[in-house]
KEKOLTOR-895244 format. One record per residue (C-alpha): residue in three letters; x, y, z. Coordinates in steps of 0.02 Angstrom, whole numbers, plus 32768, in hexadecimal, padded with zeros to 4 digits. Layout:
ALAXYZ...
***
This chain:
UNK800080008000UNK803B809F7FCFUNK8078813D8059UNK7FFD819C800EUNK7F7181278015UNK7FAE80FF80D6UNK7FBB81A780EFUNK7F0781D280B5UNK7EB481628112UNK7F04817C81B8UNK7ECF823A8195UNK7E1481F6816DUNK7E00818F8205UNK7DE880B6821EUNK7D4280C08281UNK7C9A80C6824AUNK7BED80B0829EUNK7B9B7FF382A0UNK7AFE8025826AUNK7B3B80A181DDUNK7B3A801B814CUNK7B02809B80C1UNK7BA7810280D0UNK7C5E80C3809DUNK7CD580A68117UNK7D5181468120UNK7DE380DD8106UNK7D8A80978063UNK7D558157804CUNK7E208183805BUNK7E5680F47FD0UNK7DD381497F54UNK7E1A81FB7F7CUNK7ECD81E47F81UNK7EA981B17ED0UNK7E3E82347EA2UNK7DB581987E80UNK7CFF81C37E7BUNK7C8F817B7F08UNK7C0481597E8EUNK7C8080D27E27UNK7C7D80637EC2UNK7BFD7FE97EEAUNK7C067F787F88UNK7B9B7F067FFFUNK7BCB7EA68092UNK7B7F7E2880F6UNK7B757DD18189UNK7B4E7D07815FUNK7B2F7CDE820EUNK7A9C7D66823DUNK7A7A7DA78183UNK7A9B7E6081B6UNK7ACA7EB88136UNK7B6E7F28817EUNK7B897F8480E3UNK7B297FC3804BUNK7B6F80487FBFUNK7B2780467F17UNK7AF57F8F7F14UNK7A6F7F947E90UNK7AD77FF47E21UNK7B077F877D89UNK7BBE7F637D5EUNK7C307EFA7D0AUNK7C767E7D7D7FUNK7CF47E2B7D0DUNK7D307D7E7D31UNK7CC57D8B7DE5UNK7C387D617D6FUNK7C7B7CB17D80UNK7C457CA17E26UNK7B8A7C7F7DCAUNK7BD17C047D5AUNK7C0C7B9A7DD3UNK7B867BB77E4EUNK7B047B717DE1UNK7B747AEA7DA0UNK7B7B7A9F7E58UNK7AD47ABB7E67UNK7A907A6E7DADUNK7B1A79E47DAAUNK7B5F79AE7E5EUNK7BFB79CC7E8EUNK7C1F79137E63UNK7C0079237DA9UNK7C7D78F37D29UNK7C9178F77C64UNK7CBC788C7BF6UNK7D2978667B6CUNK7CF277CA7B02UNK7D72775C7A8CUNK7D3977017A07UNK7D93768F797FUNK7D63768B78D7UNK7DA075DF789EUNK7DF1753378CCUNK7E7E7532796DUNK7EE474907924UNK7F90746E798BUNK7F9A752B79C1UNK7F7275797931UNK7EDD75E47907UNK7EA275D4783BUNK7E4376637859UNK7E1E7705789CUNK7E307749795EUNK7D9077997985UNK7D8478327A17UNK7CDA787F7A49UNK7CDF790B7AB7UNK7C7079367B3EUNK7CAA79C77B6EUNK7D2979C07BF9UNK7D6D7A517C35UNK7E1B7A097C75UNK7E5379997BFCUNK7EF979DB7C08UNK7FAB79877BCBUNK7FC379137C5EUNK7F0E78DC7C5BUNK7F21789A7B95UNK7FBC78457BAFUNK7F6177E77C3CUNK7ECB77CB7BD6UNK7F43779D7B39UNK7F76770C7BBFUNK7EE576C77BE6UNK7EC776AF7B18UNK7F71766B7B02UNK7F4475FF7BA7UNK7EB375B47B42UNK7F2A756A7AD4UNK7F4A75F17A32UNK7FFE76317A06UNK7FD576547953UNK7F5C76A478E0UNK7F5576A27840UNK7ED677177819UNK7E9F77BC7839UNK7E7D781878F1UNK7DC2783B78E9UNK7D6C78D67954UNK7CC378F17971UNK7CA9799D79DBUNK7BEC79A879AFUNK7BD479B87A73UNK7BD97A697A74UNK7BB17AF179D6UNK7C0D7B8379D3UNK7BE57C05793AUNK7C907C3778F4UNK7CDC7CC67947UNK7D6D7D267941UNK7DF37D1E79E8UNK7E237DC979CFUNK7D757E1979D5UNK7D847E3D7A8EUNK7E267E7E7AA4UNK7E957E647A05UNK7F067DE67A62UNK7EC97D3C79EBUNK7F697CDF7A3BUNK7F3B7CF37AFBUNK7F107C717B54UNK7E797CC47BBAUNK7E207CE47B17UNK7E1F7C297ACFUNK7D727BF17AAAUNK7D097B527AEAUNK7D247AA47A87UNK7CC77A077ABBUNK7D6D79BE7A90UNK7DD67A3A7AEAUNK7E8B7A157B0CUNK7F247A627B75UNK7EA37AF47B59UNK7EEB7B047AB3UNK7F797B4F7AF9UNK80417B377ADCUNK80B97B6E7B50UNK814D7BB77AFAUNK81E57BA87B5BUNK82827C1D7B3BUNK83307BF67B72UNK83E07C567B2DUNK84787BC17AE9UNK84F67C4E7AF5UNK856E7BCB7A8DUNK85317BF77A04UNK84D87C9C7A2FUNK84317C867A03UNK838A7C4D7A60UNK83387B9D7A73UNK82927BA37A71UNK822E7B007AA2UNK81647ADA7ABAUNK80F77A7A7B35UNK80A07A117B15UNK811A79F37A59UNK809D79FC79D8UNK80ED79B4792FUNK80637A1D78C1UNK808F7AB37917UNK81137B1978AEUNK818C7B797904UNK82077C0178AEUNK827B7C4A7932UNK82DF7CF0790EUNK82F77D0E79AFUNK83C27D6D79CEUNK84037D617A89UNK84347E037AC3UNK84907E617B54UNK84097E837C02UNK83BB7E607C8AUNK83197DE97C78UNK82A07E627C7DUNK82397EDB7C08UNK81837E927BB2UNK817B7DE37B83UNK825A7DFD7B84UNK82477E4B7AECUNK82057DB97A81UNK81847DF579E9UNK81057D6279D5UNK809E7D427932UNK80427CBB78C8UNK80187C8D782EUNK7F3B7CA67803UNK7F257BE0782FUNK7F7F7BEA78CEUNK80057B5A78A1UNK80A57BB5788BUNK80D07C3D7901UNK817C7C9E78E8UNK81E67CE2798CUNK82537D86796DUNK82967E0E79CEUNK832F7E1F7A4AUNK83217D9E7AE8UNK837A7DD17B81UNK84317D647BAEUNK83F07D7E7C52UNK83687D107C4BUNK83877C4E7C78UNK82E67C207C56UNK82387C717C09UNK81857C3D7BF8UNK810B7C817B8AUNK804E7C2C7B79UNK7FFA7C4A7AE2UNK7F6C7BF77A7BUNK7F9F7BA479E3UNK7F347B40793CUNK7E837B0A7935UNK7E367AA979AEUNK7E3E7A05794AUNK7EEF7A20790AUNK7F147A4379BDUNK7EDD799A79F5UNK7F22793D796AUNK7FC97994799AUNK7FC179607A38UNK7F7E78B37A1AUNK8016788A79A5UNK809778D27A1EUNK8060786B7AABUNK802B77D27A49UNK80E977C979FFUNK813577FF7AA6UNK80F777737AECUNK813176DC7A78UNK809376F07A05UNK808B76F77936UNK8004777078D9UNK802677947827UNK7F7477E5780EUNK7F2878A1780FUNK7E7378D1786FUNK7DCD79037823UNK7D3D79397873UNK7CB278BB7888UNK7C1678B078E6UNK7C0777FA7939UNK7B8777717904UNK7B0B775D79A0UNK7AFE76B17981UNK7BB7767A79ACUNK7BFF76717A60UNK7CAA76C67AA7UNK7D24765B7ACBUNK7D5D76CA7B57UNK7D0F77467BB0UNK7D7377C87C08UNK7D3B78267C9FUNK7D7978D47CCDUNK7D9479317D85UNK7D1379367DEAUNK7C9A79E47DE1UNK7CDC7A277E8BUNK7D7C7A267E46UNK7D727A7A7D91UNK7D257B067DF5UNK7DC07B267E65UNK7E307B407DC8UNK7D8B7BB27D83UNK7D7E7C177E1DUNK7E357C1B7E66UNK7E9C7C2F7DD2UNK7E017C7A7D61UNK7E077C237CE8UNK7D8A7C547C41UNK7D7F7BCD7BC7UNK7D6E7B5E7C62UNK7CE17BA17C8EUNK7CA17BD47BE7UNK7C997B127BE3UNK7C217B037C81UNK7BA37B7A7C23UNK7BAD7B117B85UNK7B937A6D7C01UNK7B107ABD7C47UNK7AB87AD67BB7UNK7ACE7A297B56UNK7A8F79D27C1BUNK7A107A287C24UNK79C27A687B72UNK7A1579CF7B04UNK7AB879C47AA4UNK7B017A2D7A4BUNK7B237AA07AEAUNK7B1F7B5C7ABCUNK7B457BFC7B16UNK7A837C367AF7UNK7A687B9D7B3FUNK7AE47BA67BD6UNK7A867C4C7BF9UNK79CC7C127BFAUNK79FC7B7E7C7BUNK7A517C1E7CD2UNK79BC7C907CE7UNK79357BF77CF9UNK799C7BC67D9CUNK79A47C627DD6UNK78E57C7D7DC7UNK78C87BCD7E17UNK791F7BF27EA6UNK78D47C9A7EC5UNK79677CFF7EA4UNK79347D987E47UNK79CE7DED7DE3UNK79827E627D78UNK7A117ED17D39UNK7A607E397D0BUNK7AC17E237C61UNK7B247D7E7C4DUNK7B717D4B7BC0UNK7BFE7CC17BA0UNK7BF97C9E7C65UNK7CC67CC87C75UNK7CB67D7B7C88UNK7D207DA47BE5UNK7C9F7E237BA9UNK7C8F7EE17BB6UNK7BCA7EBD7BBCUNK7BAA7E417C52UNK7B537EA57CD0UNK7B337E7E7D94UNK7B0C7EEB7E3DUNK7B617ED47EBCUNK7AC27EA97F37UNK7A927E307EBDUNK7B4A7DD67EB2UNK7B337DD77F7CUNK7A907D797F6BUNK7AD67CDD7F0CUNK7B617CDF7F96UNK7AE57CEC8016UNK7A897C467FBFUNK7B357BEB7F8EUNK7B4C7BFF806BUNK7AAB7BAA8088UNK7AD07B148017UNK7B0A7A628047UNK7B957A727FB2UNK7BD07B0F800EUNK7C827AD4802DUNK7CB07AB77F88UNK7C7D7B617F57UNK7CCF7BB97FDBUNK7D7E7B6A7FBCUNK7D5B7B617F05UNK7D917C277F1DUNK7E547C5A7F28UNK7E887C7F7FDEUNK7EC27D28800EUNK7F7B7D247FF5UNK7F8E7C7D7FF1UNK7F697C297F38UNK7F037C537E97UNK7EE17CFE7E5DUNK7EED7D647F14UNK7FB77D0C7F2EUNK80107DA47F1EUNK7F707E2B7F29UNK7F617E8A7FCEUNK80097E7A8025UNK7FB47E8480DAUNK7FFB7E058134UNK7F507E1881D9UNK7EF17DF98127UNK7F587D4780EDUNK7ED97CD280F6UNK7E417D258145UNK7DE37D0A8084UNK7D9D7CAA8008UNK7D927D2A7F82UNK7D607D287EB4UNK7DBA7DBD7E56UNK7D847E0F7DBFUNK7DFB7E797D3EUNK7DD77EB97C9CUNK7E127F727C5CUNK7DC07FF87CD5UNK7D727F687D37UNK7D9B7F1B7DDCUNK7D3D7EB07E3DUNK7D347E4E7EDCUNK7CAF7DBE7F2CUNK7CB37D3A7FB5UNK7CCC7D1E8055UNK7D307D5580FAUNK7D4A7D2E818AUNK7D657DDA8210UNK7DDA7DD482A6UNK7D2A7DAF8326UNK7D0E7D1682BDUNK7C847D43825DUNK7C717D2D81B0UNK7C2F7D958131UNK7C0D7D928074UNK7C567E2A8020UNK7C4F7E7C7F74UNK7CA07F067F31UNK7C927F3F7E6BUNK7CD87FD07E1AUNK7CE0800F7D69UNK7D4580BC7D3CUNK7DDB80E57CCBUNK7E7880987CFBUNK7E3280477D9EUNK7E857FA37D6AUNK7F3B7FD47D84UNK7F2E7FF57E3DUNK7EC6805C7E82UNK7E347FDE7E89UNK7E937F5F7EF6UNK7EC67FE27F6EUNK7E0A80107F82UNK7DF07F5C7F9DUNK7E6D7F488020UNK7E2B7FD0808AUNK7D867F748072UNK7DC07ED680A2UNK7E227F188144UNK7D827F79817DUNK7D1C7EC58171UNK7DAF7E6A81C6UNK7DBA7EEF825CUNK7CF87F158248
***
């Protein structure tokens, strides 16, 4: 926390009334000044679970844009729709005769949409098919993602970053997120730059004109310029990487979804003693025929720890698909995903009317939320038998997921189960605390104005946070 800020709020005051819930706090009053923040950008509630009191109120049926906070609706109805025990599935299927360990045919996947279906999960579920007796294939690798329909879209639409991870969209045959890490490392031999990928993807091209230079390992991405081809399948490295650096990681989305699994597939199939000669086409499976394997994903209540603590999107952009094909019928779609939504929140009396929900991640300038209405589905989530899971399905104030390094207050380590929410101009906060008496309280805080993002919203948040803790 900045002098300033410190200084600001010591100036302001730390005590305020019990029964005045309807003004802000004057050290939360301080934050907003020192800044030269508007009052009127802030929204907040707070809530005592054990009596229901409401402690504080400001703005809370004002609607705002609670970025990736949004999520905590996604995965609220999720655990309530699906169970916390649900699981997905990925079925196998072979098209052909297995004679002597050999396939005449073609290896069949159908994808169910599971959200964590990442490297180490296909090599295991590579195993179990080479466990049922198949080391080669001699035909093609077969997807059907049917599960799910997606219109086309464009990945730079929301932000013009089509090679970030966060903005990868759903697949019901969704692998390694579609993601490559890229990692960097200088061979000062013969002065130049080694650049290897995980997971290897042999249809991934890579062209690296990378030159070491002289420095420190620092500046943005070390100074490496990324770019692809239009079909995402060759992507060339230049610029000037740091002699500094031992080591550097870059994550970054890379070919279609289907190439992306074939990639993968043949990688891991080879790696481990297999032979595939074949390509992949898209397919839509015969109902008649039966899998010959059947592969079962995480359980719910743990998808919805890496949604909620690390936030990630197309992880839960794949619970609002799931929704949708469980509920409605396959194919899943985000209309779908947003009817099941609003028809649970009817049914369970919860009326949200400013409401505006789109893909269910919170990558959207348009999703819209109060922040007396976020309070209400913690207020339910608190009441309900899968209650746990939810609450530790959020990061843990200074401890893991997105709050680890946030709010350097050591009397705050611990003390909260918290969702965070970050887009440009937009900062958010929702979950739980527990204060210094022992009580616990659900608390929300939103705010949307220019800039807030790079700072001044997490120290308005802190002072927050330290008034409910000492409250």
């Amino acid at each position: 926390m900045s002098k300033l800020l410190l200084a600001g709020m010591l100036l302001a005051g730390t005590a305020v009334a019990a029964s005045d819930t309807e003004h802000l706090p004057p050290t939360v009053q301080a934050a907003l000044q020192v800044r030269q923040v508007p009052e009127d950008s802030l929204s907040v509630y707070v809530q005592d679970m054990d009596s229901g009191t409401v402690i504080l109120r400001w703005n809370e049926a004002t609607a705002r844009n609670p970025a990736s906070s949004i999520k905590l609706l996604t995965t609220l109805v999720a655990l309530d729709v699906l169970g916390p025990a649900y699981s997905w599935k990925t079925d196998v299927y072979v098209l052909g005769d297995v004679q002597d360990g050999r396939l005449k045919g073609d290896l069949l996947f159908k994808g169910y949409g599971d959200p964590y279906l990442v490297t180490e999960r296909v090599w295991q579920l590579l195993r179990r098919i080479r466990q049922l007796g198949i080391r080669e294939i001699e035909g093609d690798l077969l997807i059907d993602d049917s599960y799910f329909y997606l219109p086309d879209s464009d990945p730079a639409e929301f932000d013009r970053q089509p090679l970030r991870a966060y903005n990868v969209t759903p697949n019901a045959m969704l692998m390694n997120f579609k993601v490559v890490r890229y990692w960097f490392e200088p061979e000062f031999d013969t002065n130049s730059v080694r650049v290897w990928l995980d997971p290897p993807l042999e249809n991934l091209g890579i062209d690296n004109r990378l030159a070491l230079a002289a420095g420190s390992c620092r500046g943005y991405q070390r100074g490496i310029t990324i770019s692809a081809n239009e079909a995402i399948d060759r992507m060339t490295f230049s610029g000037k990487f740091p002699d500094g650096c031992k080591q550097y990681a870059m994550d970054r989305t890379a070919l279609s979804h289907n190439e992306f699994v074939y990639g993968l597939f043949i990688s891991l199939w080879r790696e481990s003693g297999g032979t595939f000669k074949g390509g992949w086409r898209s397919t839509i499976v015969d109902a008649d025929i039966e899998p010959i394997l059947s592969f079962s994903s995480l359980p719910l209540a743990d998808i919805i720890t890496f949604v909620n603590k690390h936030s990630n999107n197309v992880m839960a952009r794949q619970l609002l698909l799931t929704l949708s094909a469980e509920v409605l019928g396959a194919p899943g779609t985000e209309e779908g995903g947003r009817e099941v939504v609003t028809d649970w929140l009817v049914d369970h009396g919860l009326d949200v009317p400013q409401l505006s929900f789109t893909n269910g991640a919170g990558l959207s300038r348009d999703t819209r939320i109060s922040a007396g209405d976020m309070a209400a589905l913690l207020e339910f989530a608190w009441r309900q038998p899968y209650m746990p899971e939810f609450v530790s399905s959020m990061s843990l104030l200074g401890h893991d997921g997105t709050t680890r390094r946030r709010f350097n207050n050591p009397g705050l380590d611990g003390s909260a189960h918290l969702k965070t929410g970050s887009l440009d101009h937009v900062t958010a906060i929702a979950g739980y605390l527990q204060a210094k008496s022992g009580r616990r309280f659900a608390v929300v805080s939103m705010q949307n104005y220019q800039d807030i993002h790079r700072g001044p919203g997490q120290e308005v948040q802190e002072a927050l946070l330290r008034w409910v803790y000492d409250h």
